[in-house]
MISE-969944 format. One record per residue (C-alpha): residue in one letter; y negated, z, x. Coordinates in steps of 0.05 Angstrom, whole numbers. Each point is the difference from the previous one (the first is absolute). Layout:
BEGIN
<pt><code>a</code><north>Y</north><up>Z</up><east>X</east></pt>
...
//
This chain:
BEGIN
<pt><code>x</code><north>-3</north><up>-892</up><east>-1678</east></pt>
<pt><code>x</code><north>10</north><up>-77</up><east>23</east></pt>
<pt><code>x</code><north>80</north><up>17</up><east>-7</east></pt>
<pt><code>x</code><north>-15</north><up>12</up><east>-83</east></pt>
<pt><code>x</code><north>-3</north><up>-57</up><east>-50</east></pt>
<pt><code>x</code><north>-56</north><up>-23</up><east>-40</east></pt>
<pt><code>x</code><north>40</north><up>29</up><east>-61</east></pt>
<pt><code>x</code><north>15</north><up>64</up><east>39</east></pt>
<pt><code>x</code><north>-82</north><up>10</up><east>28</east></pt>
<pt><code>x</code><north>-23</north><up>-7</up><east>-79</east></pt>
<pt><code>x</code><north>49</north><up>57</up><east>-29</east></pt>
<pt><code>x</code><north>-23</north><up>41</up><east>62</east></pt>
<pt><code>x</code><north>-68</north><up>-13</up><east>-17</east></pt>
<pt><code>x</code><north>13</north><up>26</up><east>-75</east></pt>
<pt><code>x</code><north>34</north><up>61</up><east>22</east></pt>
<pt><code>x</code><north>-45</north><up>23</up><east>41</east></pt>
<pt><code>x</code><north>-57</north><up>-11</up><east>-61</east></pt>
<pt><code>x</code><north>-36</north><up>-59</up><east>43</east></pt>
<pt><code>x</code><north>-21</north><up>-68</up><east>-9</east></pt>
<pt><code>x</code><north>49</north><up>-50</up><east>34</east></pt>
<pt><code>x</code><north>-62</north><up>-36</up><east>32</east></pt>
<pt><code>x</code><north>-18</north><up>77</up><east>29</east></pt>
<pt><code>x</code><north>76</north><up>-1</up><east>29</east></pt>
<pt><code>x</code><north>-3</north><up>-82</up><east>20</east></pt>
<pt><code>x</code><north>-74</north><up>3</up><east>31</east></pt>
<pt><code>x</code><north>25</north><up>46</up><east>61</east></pt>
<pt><code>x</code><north>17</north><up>-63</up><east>28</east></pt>
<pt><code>x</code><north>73</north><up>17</up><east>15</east></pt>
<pt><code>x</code><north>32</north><up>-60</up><east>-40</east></pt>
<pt><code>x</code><north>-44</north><up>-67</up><east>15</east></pt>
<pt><code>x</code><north>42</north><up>-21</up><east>53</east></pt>
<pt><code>x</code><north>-30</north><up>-73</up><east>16</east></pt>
<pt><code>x</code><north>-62</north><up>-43</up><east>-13</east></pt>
<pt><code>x</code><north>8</north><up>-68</up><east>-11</east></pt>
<pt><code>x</code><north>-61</north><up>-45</up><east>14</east></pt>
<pt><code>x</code><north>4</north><up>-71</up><east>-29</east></pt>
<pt><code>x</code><north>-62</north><up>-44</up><east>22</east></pt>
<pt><code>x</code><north>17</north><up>-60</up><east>-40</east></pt>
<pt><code>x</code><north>4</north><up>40</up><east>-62</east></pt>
<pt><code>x</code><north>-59</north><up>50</up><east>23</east></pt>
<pt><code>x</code><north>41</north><up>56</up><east>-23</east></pt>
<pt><code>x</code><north>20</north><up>72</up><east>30</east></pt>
<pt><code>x</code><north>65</north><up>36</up><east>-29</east></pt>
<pt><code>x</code><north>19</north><up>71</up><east>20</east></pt>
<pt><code>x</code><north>78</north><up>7</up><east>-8</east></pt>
<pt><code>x</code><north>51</north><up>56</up><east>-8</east></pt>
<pt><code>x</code><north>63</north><up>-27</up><east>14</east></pt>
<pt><code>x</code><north>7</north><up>-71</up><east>-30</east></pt>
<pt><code>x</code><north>-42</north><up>23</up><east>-54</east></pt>
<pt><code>x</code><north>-79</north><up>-31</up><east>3</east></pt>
<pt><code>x</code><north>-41</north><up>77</up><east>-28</east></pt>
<pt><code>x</code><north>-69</north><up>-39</up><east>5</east></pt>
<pt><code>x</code><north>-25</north><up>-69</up><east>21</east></pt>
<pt><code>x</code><north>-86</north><up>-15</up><east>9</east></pt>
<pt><code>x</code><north>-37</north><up>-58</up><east>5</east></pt>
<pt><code>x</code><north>-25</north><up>-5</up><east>69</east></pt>
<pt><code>x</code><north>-51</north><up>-44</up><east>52</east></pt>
<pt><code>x</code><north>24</north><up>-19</up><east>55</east></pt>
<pt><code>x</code><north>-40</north><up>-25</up><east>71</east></pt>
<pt><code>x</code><north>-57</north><up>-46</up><east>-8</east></pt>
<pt><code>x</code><north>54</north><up>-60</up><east>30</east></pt>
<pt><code>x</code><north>63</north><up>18</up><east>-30</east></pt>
<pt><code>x</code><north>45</north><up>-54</up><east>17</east></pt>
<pt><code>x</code><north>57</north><up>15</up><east>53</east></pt>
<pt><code>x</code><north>2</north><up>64</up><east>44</east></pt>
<pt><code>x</code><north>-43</north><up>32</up><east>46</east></pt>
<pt><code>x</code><north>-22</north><up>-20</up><east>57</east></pt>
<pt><code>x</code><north>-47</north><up>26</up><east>32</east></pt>
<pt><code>x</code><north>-52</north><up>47</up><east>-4</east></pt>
<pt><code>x</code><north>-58</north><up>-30</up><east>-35</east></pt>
<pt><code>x</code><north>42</north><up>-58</up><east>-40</east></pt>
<pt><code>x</code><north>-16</north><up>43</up><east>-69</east></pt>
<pt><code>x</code><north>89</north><up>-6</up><east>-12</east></pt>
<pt><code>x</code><north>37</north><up>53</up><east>-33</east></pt>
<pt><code>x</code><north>63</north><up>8</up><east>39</east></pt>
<pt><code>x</code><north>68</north><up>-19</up><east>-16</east></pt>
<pt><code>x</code><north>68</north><up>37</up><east>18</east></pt>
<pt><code>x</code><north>21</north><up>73</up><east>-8</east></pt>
<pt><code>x</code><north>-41</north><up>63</up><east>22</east></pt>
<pt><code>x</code><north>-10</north><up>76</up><east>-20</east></pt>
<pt><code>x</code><north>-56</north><up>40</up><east>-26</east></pt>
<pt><code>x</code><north>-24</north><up>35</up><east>61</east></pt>
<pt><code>x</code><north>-62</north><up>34</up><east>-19</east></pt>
<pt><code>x</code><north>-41</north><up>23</up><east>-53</east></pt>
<pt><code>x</code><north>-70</north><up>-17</up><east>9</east></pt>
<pt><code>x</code><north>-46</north><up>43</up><east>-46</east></pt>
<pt><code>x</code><north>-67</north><up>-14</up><east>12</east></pt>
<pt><code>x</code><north>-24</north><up>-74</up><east>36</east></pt>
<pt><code>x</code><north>-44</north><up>-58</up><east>-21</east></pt>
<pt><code>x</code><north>47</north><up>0</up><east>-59</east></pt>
<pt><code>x</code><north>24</north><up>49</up><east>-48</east></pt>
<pt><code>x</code><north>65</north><up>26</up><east>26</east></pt>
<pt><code>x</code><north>62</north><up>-40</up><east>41</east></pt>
<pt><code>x</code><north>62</north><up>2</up><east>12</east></pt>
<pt><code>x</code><north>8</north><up>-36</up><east>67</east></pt>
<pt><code>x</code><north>62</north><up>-54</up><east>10</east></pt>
<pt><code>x</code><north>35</north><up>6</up><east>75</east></pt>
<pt><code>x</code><north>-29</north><up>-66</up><east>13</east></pt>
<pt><code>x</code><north>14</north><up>-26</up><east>55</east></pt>
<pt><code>x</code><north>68</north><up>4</up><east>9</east></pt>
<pt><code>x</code><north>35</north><up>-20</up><east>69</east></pt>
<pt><code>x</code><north>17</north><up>-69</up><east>-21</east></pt>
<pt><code>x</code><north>-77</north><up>-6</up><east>-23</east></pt>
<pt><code>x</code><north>-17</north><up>23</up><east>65</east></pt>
<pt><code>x</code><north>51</north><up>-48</up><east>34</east></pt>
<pt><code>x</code><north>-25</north><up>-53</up><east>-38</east></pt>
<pt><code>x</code><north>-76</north><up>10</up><east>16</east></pt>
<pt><code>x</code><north>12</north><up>9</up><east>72</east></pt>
<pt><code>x</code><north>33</north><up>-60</up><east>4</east></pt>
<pt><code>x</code><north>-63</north><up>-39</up><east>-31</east></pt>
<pt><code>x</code><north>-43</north><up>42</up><east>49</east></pt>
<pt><code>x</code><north>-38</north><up>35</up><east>-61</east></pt>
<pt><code>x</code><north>-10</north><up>67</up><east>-35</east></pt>
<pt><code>x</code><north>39</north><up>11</up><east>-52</east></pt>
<pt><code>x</code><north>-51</north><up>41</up><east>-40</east></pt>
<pt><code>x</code><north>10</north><up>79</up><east>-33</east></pt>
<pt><code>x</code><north>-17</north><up>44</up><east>-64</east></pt>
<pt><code>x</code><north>33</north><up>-41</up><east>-45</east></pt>
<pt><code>x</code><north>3</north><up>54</up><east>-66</east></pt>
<pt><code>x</code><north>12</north><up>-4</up><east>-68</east></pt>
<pt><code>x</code><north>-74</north><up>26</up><east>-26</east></pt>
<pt><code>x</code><north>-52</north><up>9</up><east>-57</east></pt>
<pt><code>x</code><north>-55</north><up>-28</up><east>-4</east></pt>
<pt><code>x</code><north>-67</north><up>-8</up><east>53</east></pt>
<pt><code>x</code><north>-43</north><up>77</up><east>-15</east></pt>
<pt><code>x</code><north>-54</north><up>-50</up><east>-23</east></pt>
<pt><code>x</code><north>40</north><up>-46</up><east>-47</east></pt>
<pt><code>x</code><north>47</north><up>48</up><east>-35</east></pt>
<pt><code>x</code><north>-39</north><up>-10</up><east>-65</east></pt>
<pt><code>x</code><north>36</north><up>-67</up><east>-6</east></pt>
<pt><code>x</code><north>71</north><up>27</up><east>-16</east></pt>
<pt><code>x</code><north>43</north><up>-63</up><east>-19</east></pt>
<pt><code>x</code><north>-55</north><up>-53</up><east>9</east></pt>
<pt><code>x</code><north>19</north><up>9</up><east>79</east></pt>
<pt><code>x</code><north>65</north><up>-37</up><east>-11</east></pt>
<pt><code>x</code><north>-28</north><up>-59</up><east>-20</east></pt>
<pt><code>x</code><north>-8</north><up>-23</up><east>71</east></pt>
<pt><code>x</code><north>39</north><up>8</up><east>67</east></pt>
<pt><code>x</code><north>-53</north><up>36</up><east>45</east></pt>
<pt><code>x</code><north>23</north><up>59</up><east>56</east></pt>
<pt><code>x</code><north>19</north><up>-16</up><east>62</east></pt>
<pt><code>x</code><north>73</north><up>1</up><east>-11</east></pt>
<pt><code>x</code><north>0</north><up>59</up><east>-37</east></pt>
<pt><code>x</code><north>37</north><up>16</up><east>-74</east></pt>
<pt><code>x</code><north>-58</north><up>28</up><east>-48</east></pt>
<pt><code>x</code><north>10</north><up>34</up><east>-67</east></pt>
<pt><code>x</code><north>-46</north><up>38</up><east>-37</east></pt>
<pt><code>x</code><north>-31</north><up>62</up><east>14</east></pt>
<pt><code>x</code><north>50</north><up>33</up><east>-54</east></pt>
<pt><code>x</code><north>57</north><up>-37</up><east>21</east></pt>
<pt><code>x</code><north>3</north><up>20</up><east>76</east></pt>
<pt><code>x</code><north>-13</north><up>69</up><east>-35</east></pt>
<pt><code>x</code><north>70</north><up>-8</up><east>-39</east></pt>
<pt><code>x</code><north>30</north><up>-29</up><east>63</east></pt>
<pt><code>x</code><north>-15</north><up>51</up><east>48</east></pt>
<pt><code>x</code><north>30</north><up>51</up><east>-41</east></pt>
<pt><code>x</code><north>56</north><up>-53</up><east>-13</east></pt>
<pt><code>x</code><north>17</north><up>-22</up><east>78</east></pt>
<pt><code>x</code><north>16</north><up>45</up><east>57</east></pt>
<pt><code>x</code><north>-1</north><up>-12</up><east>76</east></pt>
<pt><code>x</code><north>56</north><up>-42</up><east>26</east></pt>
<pt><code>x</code><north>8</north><up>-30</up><east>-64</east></pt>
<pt><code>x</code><north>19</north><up>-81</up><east>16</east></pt>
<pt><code>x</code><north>-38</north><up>-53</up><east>-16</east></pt>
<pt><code>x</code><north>16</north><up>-74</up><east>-5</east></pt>
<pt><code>x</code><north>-52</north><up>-46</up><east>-7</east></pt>
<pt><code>x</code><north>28</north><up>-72</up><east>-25</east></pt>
<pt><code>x</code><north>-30</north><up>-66</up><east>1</east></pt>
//
């Protein structure tokens, strides 16, 4: 249904005797996720149009792009969701296609790893009883963590190959 509007998905969803969010949670109109690390926020688009936006924390050193495995960066540039990831340290992931060939490039060149399993995830299994408290400092690795019930809304929200730009 990517080809139908916004408009044309909610009259759909009231013909058929649904809720729109039943219809828009398939995950077949988010079409990009914007990352912004200065402003800590996530936005899920359709189209030009911004459907949600979260608070987010970032990598323990968020300043600049990663690096290197180990330099606790959340990348910059543009990537894809390539995996779900539903049981881990964390509550559920959607892993980012980090590294790309240019991160790879650029690593090699500086004669270091370039590092992995970069996801958009809950919360630590341990921790998730701290909901939006979490946010109030930059800890993964270089990961993007939401709350348990956010990644919940997002994975229903975000499919596979959906592109992801992350932005300074």
């Amino acid at each position: 249904m990517r080809f139908l509007s916004r408009v044309q998905r909610l009259i759909f969803a009231l013909v058929l005797g649904c809720s729109a969010s039943s219809v828009e949670a398939r995950g077949d109109f988010i079409d990009r996720v914007v990352i912004d690390k200065s402003s800590r926020t996530m936005s899920l688009l359709a189209g030009d149009d911004v459907y949600r936006t979260y608070f987010v924390a970032l990598g323990g050193a968020p300043e600049g792009p990663k690096l290197e495995e180990g330099d606790q960066r959340t990348p910059e540039g543009v990537y894809a969701i390539s995996a779900r990831q539903p049981r881990s340290s964390f509550y559920r992931g959607l892993v980012i296609s980090y590294p790309n060939a240019r991160d790879v490039e650029q690593a090699k060149a500086r004669g270091v790893d370039p590092g992995g399993e970069i996801m958009i995830h809950g919360l630590r299994n341990e921790y998730a009883w701290m909901g939006e408290r979490h946010r109030r400092t930059d800890w993964t690795e270089g990961c993007i963590a939401v709350t348990n019930e956010e990644i919940d809304e997002i994975w229903q929200l975000v499919d596979i190959g959906t592109p992801v730009e992350i932005r300074p």
